[in-house]
N, C-alpha and C positions, 0 to 999 in steps of 0.2 A: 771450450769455445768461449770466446768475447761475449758478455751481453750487452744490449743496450735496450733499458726499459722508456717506452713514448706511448704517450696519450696524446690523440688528436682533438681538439677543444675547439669550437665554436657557437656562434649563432644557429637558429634553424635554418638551414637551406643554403649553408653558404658553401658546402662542398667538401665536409670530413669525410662522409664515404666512401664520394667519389675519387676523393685524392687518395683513401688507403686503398680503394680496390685498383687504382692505376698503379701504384705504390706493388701490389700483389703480383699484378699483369707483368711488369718490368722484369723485377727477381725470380719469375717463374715458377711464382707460389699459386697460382689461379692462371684460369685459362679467360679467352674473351667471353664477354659475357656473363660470367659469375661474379655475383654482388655479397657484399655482404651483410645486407639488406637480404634477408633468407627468408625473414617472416613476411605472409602474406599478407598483414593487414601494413605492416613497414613498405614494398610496393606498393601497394594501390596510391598508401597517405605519400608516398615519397617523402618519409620523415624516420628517423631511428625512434627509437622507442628501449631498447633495450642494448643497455653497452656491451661489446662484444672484444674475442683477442683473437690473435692472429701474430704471427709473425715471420719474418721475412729474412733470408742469408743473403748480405750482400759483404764481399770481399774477407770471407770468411766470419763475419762476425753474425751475431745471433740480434734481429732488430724485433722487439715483444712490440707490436703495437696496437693501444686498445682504442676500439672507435667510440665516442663517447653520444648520447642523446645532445640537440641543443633545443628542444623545448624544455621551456620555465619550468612545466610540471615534471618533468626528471630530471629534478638537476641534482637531487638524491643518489642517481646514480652517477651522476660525474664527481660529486665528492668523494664517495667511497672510491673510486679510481685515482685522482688525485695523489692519495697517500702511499700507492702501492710502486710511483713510476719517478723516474728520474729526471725528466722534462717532460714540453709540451709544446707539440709544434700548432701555433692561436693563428689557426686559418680564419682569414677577414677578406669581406667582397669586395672590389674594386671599385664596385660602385655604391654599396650602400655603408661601407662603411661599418666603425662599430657600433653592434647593437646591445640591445641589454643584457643578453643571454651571454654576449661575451662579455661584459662587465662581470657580470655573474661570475662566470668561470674565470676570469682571469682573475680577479680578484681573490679566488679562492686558493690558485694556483703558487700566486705572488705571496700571499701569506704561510704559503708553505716553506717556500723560499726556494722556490723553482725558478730557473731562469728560460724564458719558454724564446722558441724560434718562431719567428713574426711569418707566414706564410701568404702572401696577397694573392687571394685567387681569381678567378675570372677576369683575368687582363686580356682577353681578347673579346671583352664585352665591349660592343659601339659606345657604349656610356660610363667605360673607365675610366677613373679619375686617380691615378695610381700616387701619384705626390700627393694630394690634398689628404687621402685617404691614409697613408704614412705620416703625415703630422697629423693627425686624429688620432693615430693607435698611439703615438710619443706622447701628446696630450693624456691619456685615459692614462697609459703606464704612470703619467704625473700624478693624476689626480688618486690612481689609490697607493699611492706613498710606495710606489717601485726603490729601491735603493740604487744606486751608482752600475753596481754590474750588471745589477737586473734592467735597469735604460737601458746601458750596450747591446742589446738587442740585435743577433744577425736578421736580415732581410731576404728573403726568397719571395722571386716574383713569379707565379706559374699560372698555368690553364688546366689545372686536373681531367677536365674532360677530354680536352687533348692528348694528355699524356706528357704534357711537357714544363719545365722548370729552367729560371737564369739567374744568376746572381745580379746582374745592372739589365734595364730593361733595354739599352742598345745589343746588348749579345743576341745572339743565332741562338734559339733555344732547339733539342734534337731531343731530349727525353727526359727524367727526373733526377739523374746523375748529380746535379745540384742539392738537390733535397735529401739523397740518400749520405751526399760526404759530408754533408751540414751537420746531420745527423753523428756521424760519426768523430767531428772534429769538435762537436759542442757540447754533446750527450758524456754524463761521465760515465763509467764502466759500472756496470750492475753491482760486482763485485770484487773485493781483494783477497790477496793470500791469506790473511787474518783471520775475514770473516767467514772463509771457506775452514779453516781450520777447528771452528770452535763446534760446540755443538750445534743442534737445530734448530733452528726457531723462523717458524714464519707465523702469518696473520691472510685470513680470508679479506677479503674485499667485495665480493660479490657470492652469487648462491646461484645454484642450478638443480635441476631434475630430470633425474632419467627414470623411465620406469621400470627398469630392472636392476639398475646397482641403488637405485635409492637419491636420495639430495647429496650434491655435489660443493665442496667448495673450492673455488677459484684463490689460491691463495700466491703469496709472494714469499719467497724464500730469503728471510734478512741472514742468518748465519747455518754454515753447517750444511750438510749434506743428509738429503732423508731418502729412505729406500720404501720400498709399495709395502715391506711389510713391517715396517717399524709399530713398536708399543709408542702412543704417544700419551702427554701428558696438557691436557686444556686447561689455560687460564683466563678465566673472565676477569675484564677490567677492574672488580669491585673483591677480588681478589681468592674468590672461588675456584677449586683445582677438583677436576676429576680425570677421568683413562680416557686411553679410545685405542685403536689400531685402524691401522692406513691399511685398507684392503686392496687399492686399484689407484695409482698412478699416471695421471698421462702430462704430458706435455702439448704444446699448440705448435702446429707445422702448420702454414696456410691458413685453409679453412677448417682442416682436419683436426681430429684429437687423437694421440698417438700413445701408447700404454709403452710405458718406460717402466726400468727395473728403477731407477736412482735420479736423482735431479739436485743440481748443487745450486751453492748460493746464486743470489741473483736474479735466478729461471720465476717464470711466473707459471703456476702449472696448476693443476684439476687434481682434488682428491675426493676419494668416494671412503667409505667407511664408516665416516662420522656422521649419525644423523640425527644427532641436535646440536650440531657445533651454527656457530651464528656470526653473521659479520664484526671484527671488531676484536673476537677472541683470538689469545696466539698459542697455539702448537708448538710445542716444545718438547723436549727429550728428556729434562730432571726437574723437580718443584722446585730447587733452587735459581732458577734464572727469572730472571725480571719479566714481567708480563709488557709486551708493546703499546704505546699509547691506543688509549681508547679512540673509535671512532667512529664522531659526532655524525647526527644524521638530521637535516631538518626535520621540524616535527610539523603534521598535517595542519591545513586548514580551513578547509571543509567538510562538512559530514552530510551523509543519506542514510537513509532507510531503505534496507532491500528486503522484501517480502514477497510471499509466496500471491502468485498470480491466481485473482479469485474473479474476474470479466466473467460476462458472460460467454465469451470465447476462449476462458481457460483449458488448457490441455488437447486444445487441437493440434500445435504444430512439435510440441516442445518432448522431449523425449525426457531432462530433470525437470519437473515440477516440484517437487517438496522440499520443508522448509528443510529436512534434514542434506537434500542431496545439498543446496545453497552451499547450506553449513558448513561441508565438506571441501565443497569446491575453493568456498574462502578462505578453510583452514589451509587448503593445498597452497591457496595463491601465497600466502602468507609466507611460505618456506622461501621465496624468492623475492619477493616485491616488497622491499623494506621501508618505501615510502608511504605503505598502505599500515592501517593499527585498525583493527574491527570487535567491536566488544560482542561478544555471544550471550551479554548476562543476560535478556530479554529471552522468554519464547516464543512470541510472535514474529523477530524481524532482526535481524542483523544490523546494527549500527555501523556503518563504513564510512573514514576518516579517511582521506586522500588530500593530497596537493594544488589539487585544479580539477575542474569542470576536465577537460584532455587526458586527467590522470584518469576519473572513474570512467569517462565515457567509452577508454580503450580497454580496459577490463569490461566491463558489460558487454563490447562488442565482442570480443571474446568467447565470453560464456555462451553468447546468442548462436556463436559459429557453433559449438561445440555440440549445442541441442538446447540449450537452459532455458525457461522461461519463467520470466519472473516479472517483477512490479518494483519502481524504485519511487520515496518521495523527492524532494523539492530540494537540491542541496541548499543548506545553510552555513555560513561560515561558524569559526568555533570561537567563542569569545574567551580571555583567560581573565581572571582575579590579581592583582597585585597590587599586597598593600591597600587594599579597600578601591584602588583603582580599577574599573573595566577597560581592558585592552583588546583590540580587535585587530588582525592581522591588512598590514598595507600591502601594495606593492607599489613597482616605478611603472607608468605608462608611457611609452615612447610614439609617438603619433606621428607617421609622414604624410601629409595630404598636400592636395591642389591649393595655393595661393586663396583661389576666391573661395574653400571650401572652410575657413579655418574659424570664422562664427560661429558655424551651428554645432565645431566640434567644441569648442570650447565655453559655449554653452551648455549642451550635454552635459560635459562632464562638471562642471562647478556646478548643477545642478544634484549630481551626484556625491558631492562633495571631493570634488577632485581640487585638487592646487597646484597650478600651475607654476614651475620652477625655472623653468626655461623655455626659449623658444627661438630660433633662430631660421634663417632662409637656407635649405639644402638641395642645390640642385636643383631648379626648377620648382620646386618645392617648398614645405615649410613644415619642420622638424618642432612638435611641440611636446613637452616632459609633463608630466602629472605626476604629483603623489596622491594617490586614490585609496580608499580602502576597499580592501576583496570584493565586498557584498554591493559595493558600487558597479564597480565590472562586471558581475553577476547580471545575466542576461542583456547586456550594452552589445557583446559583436555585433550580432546581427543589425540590430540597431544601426550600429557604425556604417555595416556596408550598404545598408541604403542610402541613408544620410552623405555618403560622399561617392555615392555611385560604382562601390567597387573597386572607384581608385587609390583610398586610402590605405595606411599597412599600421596595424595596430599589434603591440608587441609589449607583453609586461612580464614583471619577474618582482616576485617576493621579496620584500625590503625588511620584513618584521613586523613586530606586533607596538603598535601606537595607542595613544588614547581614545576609549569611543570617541567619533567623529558628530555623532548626533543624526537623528531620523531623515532617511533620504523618502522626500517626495518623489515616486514617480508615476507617471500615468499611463497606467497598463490599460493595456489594451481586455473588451471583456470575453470570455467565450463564448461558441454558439456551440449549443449540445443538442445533440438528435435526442427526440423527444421518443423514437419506435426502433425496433431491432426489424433488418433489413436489408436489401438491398437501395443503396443512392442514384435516383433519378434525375437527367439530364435538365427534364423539364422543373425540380424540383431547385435545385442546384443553380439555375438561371434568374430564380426569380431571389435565391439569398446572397448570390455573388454580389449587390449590390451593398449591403449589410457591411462587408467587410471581405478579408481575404478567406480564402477558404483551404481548408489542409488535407482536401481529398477529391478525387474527382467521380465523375461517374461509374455506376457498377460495382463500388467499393462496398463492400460490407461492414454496417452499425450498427452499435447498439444502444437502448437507454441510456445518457449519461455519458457518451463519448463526446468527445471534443472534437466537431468538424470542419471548425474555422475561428477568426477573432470577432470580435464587433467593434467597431471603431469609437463608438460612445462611451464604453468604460463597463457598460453593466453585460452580466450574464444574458444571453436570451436562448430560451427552447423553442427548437424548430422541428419543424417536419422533412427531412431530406429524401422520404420515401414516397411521397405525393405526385402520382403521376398525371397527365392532365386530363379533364375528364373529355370522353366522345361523346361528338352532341353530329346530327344529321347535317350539322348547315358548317362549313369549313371555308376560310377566306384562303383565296389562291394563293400557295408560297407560304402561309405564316408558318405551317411544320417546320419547313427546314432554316427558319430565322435564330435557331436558340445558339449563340456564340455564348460559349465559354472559355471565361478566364483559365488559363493552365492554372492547377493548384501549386499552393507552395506544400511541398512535402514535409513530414515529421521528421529529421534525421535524429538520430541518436543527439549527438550537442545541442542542434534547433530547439529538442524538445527540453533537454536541463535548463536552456538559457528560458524558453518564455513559458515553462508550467507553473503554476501560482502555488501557495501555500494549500488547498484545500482540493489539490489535484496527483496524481499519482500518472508514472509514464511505463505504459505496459509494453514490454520489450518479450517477443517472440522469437522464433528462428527466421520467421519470414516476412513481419510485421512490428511496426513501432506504431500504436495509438495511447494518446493522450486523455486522459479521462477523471470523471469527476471524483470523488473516494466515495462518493454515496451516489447512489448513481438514479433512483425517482425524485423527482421535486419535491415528494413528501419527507425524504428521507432530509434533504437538506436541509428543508425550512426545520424540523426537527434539531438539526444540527447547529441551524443559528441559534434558533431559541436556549438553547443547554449554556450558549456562550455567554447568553446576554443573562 
C-alpha cells in the first residue's frame, strides 16, 4: 500500500486535534465522538500534551498522521516528530493569526526542508480575517528564510469543527475532500522500490509504556522490511553498537494498535522488545550500515526540588509517600518524557529539570491523580557557563491586549527586564513582542490577568540562552501564615480579608506555618485564622449575620509555582494543594535568618 507520512503542527488552541479527529470521522477511522485527546487531564485543559499517531485510508493509500502538542513547554515533542514525517499540514486561526508556537514549529519544520500545507482554520469564526491572516503566514515563511518551493505553499481554507474544507473561499465547502487530495497530490510517497529493497533500518521518535510488554518505541521505518521477530542491531549516534530482538510489532489503524507479522519501508509503527533502546538511536540489521542522524532535543530550563512530604498533615491522603516510591515513579517518567533530565545524586530530594512552569506542573498533576504526595521547591531557571560568560535562558513574549491596557503591560515587563521588539495595532487590539528572560516570566501570568482584566493573551516560546540580563526588582507580595493547627473561622477570616487576598476559605483545615493568604505591604505576617469571636450576654441586633466574605483565591497547582517565594515549599496531595513555610515556628525562622546573615 501507498504511504503518506503528516504531522499536524500548530499554535495552542488553534484546532490540530480537532481537524485530525474530523480527519478520522470522514475516512471512517473513528466513530462521533471519539477524540484523540484520550488523556483525562488533555480534556479537562483542552490542550494536547502528549503527541500521538493515527492514521487514516483514503482512496487506497495509507495517510500516518501524527497530532502534535502546541504548547511552548512541549515542543520537545514536536521536534522529535518533525524528523520522522514527510510534511506538515501549519494549521493557523483565522483570526488570530500566527502565533509563537507556530513560529516555533514552523521554523523547525522549514529547516528540515519540509514543505508544509498552509491549513486556515476557523473561517466561519464572526471575526475571521482570512486574506490579512494569508499575508501573515507569506510574511513569517519570509522572515525565516523559506526558499522558493517552500513559499509556493498550497492554501486550504476549513472549519475543522465542522467538518469541512475548500480550496478558494467562494466554493460550497461539503466535507474535507480538499484536505485529504491536498495531501495526497503534495505529500511525497513514504517510500521507493530501492528503499524497500535494501536492508532495515529505522530510528524511534518517541517512547511509550505498557505494563505488560514493557517500553515501546515508536519508530519510522527509512529502508527495508522488518518482521516481529527479527535479531536487531542498535546504534547510538556516538557510534556504540549492541543486540536486541523485536518481540511484538504493531502498526497504527485509527485510534487502535494492531500486532502485524512485517512492516515495510515507510510505515511508522510500535515495537516492544527493546528496553533500553532511546529516542534518536537506529535499528538496524548488520553493523555495517550507517547510523541515522542524531536527534537533537532542547535542553531544560528550569529546575525544582521534589521532596518527601513532612507537613504536619503528611500521609493523610496520599497512598506514595516515600522518597524511594518519588524516585521510582521519576525513573519511570523518564522512559518517556525526554524533555524532562532529574539528577537522583542527592538523598534527600530529587533535582527535576523541565521546560516550563506547564511542563512540571502537568507531571505533578499527574502523580497527585495517581495517589503521590509530595512537596516541591520554588522553580528556578538554570543558568549556563560560557567562556567565563553567564548565560540565562530567554524567550519571545507575544502580548495581545486592549488599546487603553498597553502601559501597565509594558511597564511590567521592562521592569522585568523585558525589551520590547515590536508592536503594532491587531485587530482591535494591540500585538506587543518582548524579548524577556525565563525568570522574568516566572510568576508574571497571573500578574497579567489582573492587570488587563482577563482580556489580554499572553504567549511565549524559548528563544535560547543570552547573557545575564541583570537583577530584576520585583515587589512581591508578603505572606500571611496561621500562627495555630485548626480549623479556619468565618469570624476569624473577616477581620484578615482586609490584610490582603486570602487563599482559603472558611472550615478549611491549618496548620503552623501554612500560607493563608498574601499581605499587600511586602512583609511576612502571623495570624490567627482560628479565633472565634468571643460570647458576651449583651448582642447588638443583626451584627451575627454582617460577616461578608471575600470568595478566596484558591492555590492551583501553576498559582502556587508562579507566586511561592524562595524560602517556601508547595505541598501537593491527592486532594489538596497548600503552600507553606520550610520551617514552619517563627522560632524556626528567625533561626534560619540568622545562619544566613
Amino acid at each position: 500500500m501507498d504511504i503518506r507520512n503528516i504531522a499536524i503542527i500548530a499554535h495552542v488552541d488553534h484546532g490540530k486535534t480537532t481537524l485530525t479527529d474530523a480527519l478520522m470521522r470522514q475516512t471512517g477511522m473513528a466513530e462521533e465522538g471519539v477524540s484523540m485527546d484520550s488523556n483525562a487531564l488533555e480534556q479537562e485543559r483542552g490542550i494536547t500534551i502528549y503527541s500521538k499517531n493515527t492514521s487514516v485510508i483514503y482512496k487506497g493509500t495509507k495517510i500516518n498522521i501524527v497530532d502534535t502538542p502546541g504548547h511552548a513547554d512541549f515542543g520537545s515533542e514536536v521536534e522529535r516528530v518533525l524528523r520522522s514525517i514527510d510534511s506538515v499540514l501549519l494549521v493557523v486561526d483565522a483570526q488570530e493569526g500566527p502565533m509563537p508556537q507556530t513560529k516555533f514549529v514552523l521554523k523547525k519544520a522549514l529547516e528540515l526542508g519540509l514543505k508544509p500545507i498552509v491549513v486556515i482554520n476557523k473561517i466561519d469564526k464572526p471575526a475571521a480575517r482570512v486574506e490579512t491572516v494569508e499575508e501573515m503566514i507569506f510574511e513569517l515563511f519570509l522572515d525565516l528564510g523559506a526558499n522558493d518551493e517552500q513559499l509556493d505553499f498550497p492554501v486550504v481554507y476549513a472549519a475543522a469543527r465542522a467538518g469541512v474544507a475548500k480550496l478558494k473561499m467562494e466554493d460550497e465547502a461539503k466535507d474535507l475532500t480538499p484536505i485529504l487530495d491536498m495531501i495526497l497530490e503534495k505529500v511525497p510517497a513514504a517510500s521507493s522500490v530501492e528503499a524497500s529493497a535494501k536492508p532495515f533500518r529505522l530510528q524511534p521518535f518517541n517512547l511509550a509504556y505498557d505494563n505488560f510488554i514493557g517500553r515501546l518505541a515508536i519508530c519510522r521505518i527509512y529502508e527495508g522490511t522488518i518482521k516481529s521477530t527479527d535479531n536487531v542491531i542498535i546504534k547510538k549516534p556516538t557510534g556504540e553498537i549492541r543486540n536486541g530482538k523485536i518481540t511484538k510489532l504493531f502498526t497504527f489503524k485509527g485510534l487502535k494498535r494492531e500486532e502485524e507479522a512485517q512492516a515495510e519501508a515507510g510505515d511508522i509503527i510500535m515495537v516492544a522488545g527493546l528496553p533500553d533502546i532511546y529516542i534518536g538511536e537506529t535499528i538496524c540489521q548488520n553493523d555495517t550500515q550507517e547510523p541515522l542522524p542524531a536527534i537533537d532535543i532542547d535542553e531544560p530550563t528550569i529546575s525544582l526540588n521534589f521532596l518527601v512530604n513532612n507537613s504536619p498533615f503528611a500521609g493523610r491522603e496520599g497512598k506514595y509517600v516515600t522518597n524511594r516510591q518519588i524516585k521510582e515513579r521519576l525513573e519511570k517518567e523518564l522512559e518517556v518524557n525526554v524533555g524532562l533530565k532529574v539528577d537522583f545524586s542527592v538523598a534527600d530530594y530529587c533535582k527535576v529539570y523541565g521546560r516550563g512552569e506547564m511542563h512540571i506542573a502537568i507531571l505533578l498533576e499527574i502523580m497527585r491523580r495517581e495517589g503521590f504526595e509530595l512537596q516541591v521547591s520554588q522553580p528556578t531557571v538554570i543558568y549556563k557557563q560560557v567562556d567565563g560568560q553567564t548565560l540565562e535562558p530567554f524567550e519571545e513574549a507575544v502580548i495581545d491586549v486592549p488599546d487603553n491596557m498597553t502601559g501597565v503591560v509594558i511597564e511590567k515587563m521592562s521592569k522585568r527586564k523585558g525589551r520590547m521588539t515590536e508592536m503594532k495595532p491587531e485587530f482591535g487590539q494591540t500585538r506587543i513582542v518582548f524579548e524577556i528572560p525565563t525568570r522574568g516570566l516566572l510568576g508574571y501570568r497571573g500578574e497579567f490577568i489582573m492587570d488587563t482584566r482577563g482580556e489580554g493573551i499572553l504567549c511565549a516560546r524559548f528563544i535560547g540562552f543570552k547573557p545575564f540580563a541583570g537583577v530584576i526588582e520585583k515587589h512581591d507580595l508578603g505572606s500571611m501564615l496561621s500562627a495555630e493547627q485548626g480549623k479556619a473561622l468565618a469570624f476569624s477570616l473577616w477581620n484578615l480579608q482586609e490584610r490582603g487576598a486570602l487563599y482559603i476559605g472558611p472550615n478549611t483545615e491549618v496548620y503552623e506555618g501554612m500560607v493563608i493568604g498574601n499581605v499587600a505591604k511586602g512583609n511576612d505576617l502571623t495570624v490567627n485564622p482560628i479565633k472565634g469571636k468571643r460570647l458576651s450576654n449583651m448582642r447588638a441586633s443583626g451584627s451575627d449575620e454582617a460577616i461578608l466574605l471575600t470568595p478566596p483565591l484558591p492555590v492551583t497547582l501553576e498559582r502556587g509555582l508562579e507566586i511561592m517565594k524562595e524560602d517556601e515549599y508547595l505541598e501537593i496531595t491527592p486532594h489538596n494543594i497548600r503552600l507553606r513555610k520550610k520551617y514552619l515556628t517563627e522560632m524556626d525562622r528567625i533561626r534560619a535568618e540568622r545562619k544566613k546573615l
